[in-house]
C-alpha positions in Angstrom: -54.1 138.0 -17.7 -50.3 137.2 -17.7 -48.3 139.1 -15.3 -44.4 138.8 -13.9 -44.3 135.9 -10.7 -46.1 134.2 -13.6 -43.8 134.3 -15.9 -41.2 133.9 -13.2 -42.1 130.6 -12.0 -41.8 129.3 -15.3 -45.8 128.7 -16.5 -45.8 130.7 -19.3 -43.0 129.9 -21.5 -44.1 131.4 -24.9 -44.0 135.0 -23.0 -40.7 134.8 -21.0 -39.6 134.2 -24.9 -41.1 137.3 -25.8 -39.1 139.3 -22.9 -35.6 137.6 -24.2 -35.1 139.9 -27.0 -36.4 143.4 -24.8 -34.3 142.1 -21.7 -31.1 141.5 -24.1 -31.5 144.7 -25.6 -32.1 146.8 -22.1 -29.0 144.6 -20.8 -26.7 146.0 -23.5 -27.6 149.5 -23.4 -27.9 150.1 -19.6 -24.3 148.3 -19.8 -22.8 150.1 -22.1 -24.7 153.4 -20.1 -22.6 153.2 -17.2 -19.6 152.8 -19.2 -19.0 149.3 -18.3 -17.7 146.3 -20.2 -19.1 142.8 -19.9 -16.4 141.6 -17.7 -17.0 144.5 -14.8 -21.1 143.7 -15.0 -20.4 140.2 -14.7 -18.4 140.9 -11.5 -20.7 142.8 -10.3 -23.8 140.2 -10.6 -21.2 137.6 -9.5 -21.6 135.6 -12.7 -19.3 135.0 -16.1 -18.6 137.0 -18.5 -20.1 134.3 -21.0 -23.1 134.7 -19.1 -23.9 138.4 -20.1 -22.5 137.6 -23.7 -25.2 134.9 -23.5 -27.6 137.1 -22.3 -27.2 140.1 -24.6 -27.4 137.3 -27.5 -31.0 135.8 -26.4 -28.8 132.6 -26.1 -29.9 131.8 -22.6 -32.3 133.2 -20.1 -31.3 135.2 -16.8 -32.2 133.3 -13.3 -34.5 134.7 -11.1 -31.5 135.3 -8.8 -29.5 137.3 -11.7 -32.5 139.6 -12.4 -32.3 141.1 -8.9 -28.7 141.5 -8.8 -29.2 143.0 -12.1 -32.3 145.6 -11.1 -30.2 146.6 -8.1 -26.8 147.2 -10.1 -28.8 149.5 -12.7 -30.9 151.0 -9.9 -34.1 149.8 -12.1 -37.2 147.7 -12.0 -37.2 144.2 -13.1 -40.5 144.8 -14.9 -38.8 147.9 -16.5 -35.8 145.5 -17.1 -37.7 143.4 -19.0 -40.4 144.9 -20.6 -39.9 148.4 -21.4 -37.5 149.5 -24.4 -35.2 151.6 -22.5 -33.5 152.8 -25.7 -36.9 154.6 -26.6 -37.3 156.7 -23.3 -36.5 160.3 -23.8 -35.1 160.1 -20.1 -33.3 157.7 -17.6 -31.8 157.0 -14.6 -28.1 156.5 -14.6 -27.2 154.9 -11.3 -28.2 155.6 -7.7 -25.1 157.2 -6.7 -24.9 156.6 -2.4 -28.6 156.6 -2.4 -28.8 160.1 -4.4 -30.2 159.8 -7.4 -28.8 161.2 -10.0 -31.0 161.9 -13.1 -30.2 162.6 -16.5 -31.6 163.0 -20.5 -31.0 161.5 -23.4 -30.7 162.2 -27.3 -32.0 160.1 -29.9 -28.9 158.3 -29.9 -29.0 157.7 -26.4 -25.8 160.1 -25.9 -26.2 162.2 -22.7 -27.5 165.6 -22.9 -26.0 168.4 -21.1 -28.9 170.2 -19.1 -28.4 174.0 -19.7 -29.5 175.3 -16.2 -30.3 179.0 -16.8 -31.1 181.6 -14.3 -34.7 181.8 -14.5 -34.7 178.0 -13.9 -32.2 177.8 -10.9 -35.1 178.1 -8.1 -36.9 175.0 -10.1 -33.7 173.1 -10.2 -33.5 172.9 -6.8 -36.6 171.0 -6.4 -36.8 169.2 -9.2 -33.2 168.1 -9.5 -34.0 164.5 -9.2 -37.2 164.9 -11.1 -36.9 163.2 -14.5 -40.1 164.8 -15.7 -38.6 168.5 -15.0 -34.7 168.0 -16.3 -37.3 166.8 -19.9 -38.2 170.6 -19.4 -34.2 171.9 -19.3 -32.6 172.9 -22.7 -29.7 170.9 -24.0 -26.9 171.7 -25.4 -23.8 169.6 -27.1 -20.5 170.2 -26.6 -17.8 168.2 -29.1 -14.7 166.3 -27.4 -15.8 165.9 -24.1 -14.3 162.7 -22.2 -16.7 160.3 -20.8 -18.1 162.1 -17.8 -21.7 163.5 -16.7 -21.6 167.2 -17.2 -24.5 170.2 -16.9 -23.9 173.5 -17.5 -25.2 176.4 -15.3 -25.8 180.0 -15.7 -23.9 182.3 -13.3 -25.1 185.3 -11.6 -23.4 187.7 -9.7 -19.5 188.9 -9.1 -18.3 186.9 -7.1 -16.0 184.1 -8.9 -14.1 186.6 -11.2 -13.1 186.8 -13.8 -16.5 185.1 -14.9 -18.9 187.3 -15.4 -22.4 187.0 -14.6 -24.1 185.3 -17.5 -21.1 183.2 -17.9 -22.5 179.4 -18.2 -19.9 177.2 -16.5 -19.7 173.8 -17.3 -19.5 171.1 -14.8 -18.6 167.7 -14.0 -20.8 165.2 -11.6 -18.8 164.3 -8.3 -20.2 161.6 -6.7 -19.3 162.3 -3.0 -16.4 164.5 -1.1 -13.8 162.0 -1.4 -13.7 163.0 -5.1 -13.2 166.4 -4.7 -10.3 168.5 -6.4 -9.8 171.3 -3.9 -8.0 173.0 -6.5 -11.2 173.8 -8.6 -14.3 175.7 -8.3 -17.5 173.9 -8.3 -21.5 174.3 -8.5 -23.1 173.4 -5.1 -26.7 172.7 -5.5 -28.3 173.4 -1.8 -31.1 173.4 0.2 -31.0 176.9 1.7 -29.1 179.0 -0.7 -30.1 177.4 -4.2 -27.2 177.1 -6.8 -23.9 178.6 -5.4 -20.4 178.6 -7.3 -17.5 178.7 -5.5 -14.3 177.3 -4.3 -14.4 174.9 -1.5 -13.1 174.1 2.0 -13.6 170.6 3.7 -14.6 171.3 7.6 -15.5 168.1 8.7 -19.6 168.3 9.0 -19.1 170.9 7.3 -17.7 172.7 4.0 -16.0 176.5 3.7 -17.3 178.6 0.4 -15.1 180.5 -0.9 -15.1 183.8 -3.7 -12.2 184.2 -6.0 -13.7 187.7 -5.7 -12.4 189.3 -2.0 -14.7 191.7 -1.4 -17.2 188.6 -0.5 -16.8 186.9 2.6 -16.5 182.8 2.9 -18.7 181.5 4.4 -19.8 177.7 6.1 -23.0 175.3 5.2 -23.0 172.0 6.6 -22.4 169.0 4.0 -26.1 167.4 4.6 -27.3 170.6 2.7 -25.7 169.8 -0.2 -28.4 167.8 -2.5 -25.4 167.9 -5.6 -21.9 168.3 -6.4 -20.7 169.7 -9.8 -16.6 170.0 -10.8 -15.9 173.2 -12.8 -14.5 172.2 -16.5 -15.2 175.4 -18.5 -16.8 178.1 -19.0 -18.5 180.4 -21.7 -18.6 184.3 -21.7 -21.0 186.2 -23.5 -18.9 189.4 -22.6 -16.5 191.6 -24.0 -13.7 191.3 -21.5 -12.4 195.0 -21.9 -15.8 196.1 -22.4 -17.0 195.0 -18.6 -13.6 195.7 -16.8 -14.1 199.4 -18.1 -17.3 199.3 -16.8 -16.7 198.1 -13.6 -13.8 200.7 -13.1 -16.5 203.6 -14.3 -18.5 202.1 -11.9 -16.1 202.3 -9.2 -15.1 206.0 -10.2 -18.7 206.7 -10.0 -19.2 205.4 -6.3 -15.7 207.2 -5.1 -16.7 210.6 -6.9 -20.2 210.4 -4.5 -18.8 210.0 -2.0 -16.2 212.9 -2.3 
């Protein structure tokens, strides 16, 4: 039975034939994946951009060397790289993104979904974020216009970013560490101790201030290790009747003053 160091060291040729046209196809879509053109990848692996052309046309085969370089740039195995067709999974990996990974789903024509995170899923999220099998579970949804960024949309609970109401979903942008943080926005914090939180944030060195747009709720600190993701606020969608639930929330608030009378 074949297996890779054989075809590696060059003994089999008929097979390492047969992984040309996989390998040039995996090469192109994991490229094109990540957003990149020929000329970044071929940077990246230190080679030319003929080479990748070359590649991606089964015109000439990758070195052992260039295979590495390529498994680590797309965070993937080389016997993935080679013999699985990517294209077909219903999941993948992006990138490993400062050794988090970051996983994602795909439609049928390898678009990126947008994971609908609802309430009822939020405790599962947490420890399954990473886990390709569980975000297959997520529902997706498909939202027109959108630049080229990761997004995922999350169900909010609670009153304490008005004027979104709970129920809102919020949709959210992937931010890769805190030097890419607006300051100026609101964003989803997926952590270890307190779940998914929305809020505005603070940098404190080791550690990061949350803050409500709501001020009855107090900020509060949570150190920066806790945080397993970071999410950008984009947009959100109300379900609500503005008018509707301020009028509420002021009979409410009658209510409350007239017991206490």
């Amino acid at each position: 039975m074949w297996n890779f160091t054989t075809f590696i060291c060059g003994k089999s040729r008929p097979i390492y034939k047969y992984f040309m046209k996989t390998f040039a196809l995996n090469l192109k879509f994991l490229r094109r994946k990540n957003k990149w053109s020929q000329e970044v990848l071929a940077k990246k692996i230190e080679v030319k951009r003929s080479a990748i052309t070359d590649f991606e046309r089964e015109k000439s085969e990758a070195s052992f060397s260039q295979l590495i370089a390529l498994s680590e740039v797309f965070s993937i195995s080389i016997d993935d790289l080679l013999k699985k067709d990517l294209q077909q999974e219903s999941y993948t990996l992006i990138k490993n993104r400062h050794t988090k990974i970051l996983a994602i789903t795909v439609n049928k024509e390898n678009k990126e979904n947008i994971e609908l995170v609802q309430q009822k899923a939020q405790a599962g999220y947490t420890a399954g974020y990473a886990d390709l099998e569980y975000l297959a579970t997520l529902p997706a949804i498909s939202i027109p216009h959108l630049s080229t960024k990761t997004y995922r949309a999350f169900e909010i609970e609670g009153y304490s970013m008005l004027p979104i109401e709970p129920g809102s979903i919020v949709l959210c942008s992937y931010v890769e560490n805190y030097k890419q943080l607006n300051y100026k926005k609101a964003h989803i914090l997926v952590t270890q101790q307190d779940g998914i939180v929305f809020k505005r944030i603070k940098d404190k060195g080791k550690q990061v201030l949350l803050i409500s747009d709501n001020p009855e709720y107090l900020p509060y600190s949570i150190f920066k290790e806790d945080v397993l993701e970071l999410w950008e606020f984009e947009a959100f969608i109300s379900f609500n009747h503005p008018q509707h639930t301020n009028l509420e929330r002021i009979e409410q608030k009658l209510d409350v003053l007239l017991r206490n009378s």
